[in-house]
N, C-alpha and C positions, 0 to 999 in steps of 0.2 A: 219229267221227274226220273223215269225211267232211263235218261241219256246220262244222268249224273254220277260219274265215280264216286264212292262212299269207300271203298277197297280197292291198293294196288298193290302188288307184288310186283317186282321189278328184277331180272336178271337175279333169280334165288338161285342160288347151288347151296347143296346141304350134300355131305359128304362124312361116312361112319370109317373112318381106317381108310381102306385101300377101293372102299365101296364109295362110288358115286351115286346117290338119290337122283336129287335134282341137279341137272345141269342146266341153270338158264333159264329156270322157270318164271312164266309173266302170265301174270292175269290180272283181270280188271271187272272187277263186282260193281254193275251200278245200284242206286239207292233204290229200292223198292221189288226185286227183282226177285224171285226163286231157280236159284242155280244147285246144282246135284254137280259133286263129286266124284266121277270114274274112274277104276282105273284096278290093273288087274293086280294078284298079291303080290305083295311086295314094292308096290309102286311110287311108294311113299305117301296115301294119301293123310294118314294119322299124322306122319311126322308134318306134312306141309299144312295141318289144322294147329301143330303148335308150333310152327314157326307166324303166322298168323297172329296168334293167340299173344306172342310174345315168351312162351314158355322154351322155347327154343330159338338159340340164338343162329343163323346160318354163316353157312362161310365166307360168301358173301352177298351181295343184292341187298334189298330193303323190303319192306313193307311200310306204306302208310296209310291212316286212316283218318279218312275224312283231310289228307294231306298231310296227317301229322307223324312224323317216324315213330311207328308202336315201341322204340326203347325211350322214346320223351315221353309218352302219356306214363299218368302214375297210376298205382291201381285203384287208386279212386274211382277217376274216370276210366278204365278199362270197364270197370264193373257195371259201371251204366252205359259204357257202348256195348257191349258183348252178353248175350243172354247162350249160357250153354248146355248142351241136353247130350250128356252122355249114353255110349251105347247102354250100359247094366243101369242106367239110373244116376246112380252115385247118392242116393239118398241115404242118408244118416239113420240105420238103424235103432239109435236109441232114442231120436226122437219123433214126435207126433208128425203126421206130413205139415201142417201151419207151421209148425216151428220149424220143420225142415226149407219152409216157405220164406220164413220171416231171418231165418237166418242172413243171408246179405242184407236186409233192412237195417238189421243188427252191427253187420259190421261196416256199412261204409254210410250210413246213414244217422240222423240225431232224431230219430221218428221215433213218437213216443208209443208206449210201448201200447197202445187203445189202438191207435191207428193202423200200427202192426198188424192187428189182429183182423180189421178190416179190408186192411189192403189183401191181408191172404185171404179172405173171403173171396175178395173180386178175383186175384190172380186163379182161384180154384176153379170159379165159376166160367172164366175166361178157357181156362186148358177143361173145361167139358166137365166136371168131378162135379157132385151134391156136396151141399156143405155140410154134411155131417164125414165127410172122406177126410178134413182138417183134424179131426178127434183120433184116426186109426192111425199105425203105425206100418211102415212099408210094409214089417210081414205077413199085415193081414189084406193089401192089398193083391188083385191081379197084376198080370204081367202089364195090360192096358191100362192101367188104372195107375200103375209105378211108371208107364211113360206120362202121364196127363200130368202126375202130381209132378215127376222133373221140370216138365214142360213149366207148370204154375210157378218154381223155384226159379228158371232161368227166367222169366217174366218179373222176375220181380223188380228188381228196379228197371223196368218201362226202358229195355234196350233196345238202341236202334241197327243192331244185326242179331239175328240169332242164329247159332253153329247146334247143328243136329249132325252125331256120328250116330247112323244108321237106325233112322227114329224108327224103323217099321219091322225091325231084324226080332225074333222070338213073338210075333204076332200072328194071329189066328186074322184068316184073310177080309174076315170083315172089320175087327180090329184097327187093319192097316190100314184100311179103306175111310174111317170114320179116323184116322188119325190123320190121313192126307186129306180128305174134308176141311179138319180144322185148320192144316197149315194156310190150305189157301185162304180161310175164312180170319184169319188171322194175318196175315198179308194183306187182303183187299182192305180188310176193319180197321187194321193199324197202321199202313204204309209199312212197314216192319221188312225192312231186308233178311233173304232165307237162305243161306250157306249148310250144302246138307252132303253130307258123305255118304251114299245108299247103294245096294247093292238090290234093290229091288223099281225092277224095270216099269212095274204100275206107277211107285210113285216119281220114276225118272219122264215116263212119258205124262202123264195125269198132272202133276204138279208143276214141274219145270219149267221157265223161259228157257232156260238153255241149262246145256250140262257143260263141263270142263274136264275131259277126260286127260289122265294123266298117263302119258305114252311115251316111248324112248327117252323119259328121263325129263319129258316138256309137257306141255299144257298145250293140248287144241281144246279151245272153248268154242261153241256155236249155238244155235237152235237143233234142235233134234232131227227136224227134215233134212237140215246142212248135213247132220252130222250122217246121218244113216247114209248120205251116198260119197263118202269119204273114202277115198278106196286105200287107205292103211288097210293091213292085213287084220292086225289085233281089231281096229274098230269093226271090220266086216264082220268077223266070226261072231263079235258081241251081240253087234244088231243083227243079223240075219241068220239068230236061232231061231226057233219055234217058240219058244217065249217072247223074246223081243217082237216079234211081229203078232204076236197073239194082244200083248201090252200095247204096242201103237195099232192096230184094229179097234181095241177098246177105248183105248184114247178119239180116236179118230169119232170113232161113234158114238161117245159123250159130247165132242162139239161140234 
């Protein structure tokens, strides 16, 4: 299951003016997998989540999904393959976190409006929240508690990848920990392929099949062990701070 491409990128260039992003970028997401996005600022990893995504067209290469070029699928179906968890949230202030929930039910779905209200039960229940967390509105939740409820939104229609830009960034370190918890419990429970952009090393090492670091403009993708004896300059200095090795100790001693 795990050998099955679900995501490809192919020869991406994404190019701003006279600036090159991507030259050439390839990667290959299989179905069921948890892959972490690297790469130092400015490296393009936001822009290559919405070339992706389709919200970004590149200059040239492709993307396809599940073999289909992401400019044919419509957003119908984008919305049921793509579950996604913005860094701030993105929840709708004016409304309750359910209706924040049931909103894509709403728009790319004929689900009536009872069901609605159960299905954001289950999606609440599923991203970790009590079901009375459906009744509050984000500004009275936590920081933790405004990622669970995104998390519950991007679940809503039962997609088969989910895109996390940096689910664990403004988290208190137990927080992140019971939020990397869920990703894998959520991965193992749903087969649910995990595309995550993170800048924290727990959940790169803790979570991840592999990572895809984004370097000189390309994509080296590996397992973590691969990656850590890579002798690129940029990936050494990453992995052989005192956090990165403090992260793969812990890792190491969870399994």
């Amino acid at each position: 299951m795990k050998n099955e491409p679900i995501l490809q990128v192919e020869n991406v260039v994404n190019k701003f003016g006279r600036q090159t992003v991507h030259d050439g970028v390839n990667l290959t997401i299989n179905r069921g997998e948890i892959v972490g996005i690297v790469g130092g600022s400015g490296a393009g990893k936001t822009v290559l989540l919405k070339t992706i995504l389709g919200l970004h067209l590149p200059d040239s290469g492709k993307v396809t999904i599940e073999g289909k070029p992401v400019g044919d699928i419509s957003k119908k179906e984008m919305a049921a393959i793509f579950g996604v968890l913005f860094q701030q949230g993105a929840l709708f202030s004016s409304m309750t976190v359910a209706q924040n929930i049931m909103l894509p039910l709403r728009e790319h779905t004929n689900v009536p409006e009872k069901d609605r209200q159960m299905i954001a039960q289950l999606k609440l229940a599923m991203a970790g929240l009590p079901p009375e967390a459906g009744a509050k509105y984000p500004a009275a939740l936590s920081g933790g508690m405004i990622k669970r409820a995104s998390l519950a939104r991007a679940l809503a229609l039962d997609p088969r990848i989910l895109f996390l830009d940096e689910p664990t960034s403004g988290l208190d370190p137990v927080a992140a920990s019971e939020f990397d918890d869920l990703m894998v419990d959520l991965n193992q429970s749903l087969g649910i392929t995990i595309v995550m952009i993170t800048h924290d090393l727990d959940t790169l090492f803790g979570v991840c099949d592999r990572a895809a670091i984004i370097v000189d403009k390309k994509i080296l993708i590996d397992t973590l062990p691969n990656l850590v004896k890579n002798e690129h300059p940029w990936i050494q200095q990453y992995f052989t701070n005192p956090r990165a090795r403090g992260a793969m100790e812990a890792a190491h001693g969870d399994g």
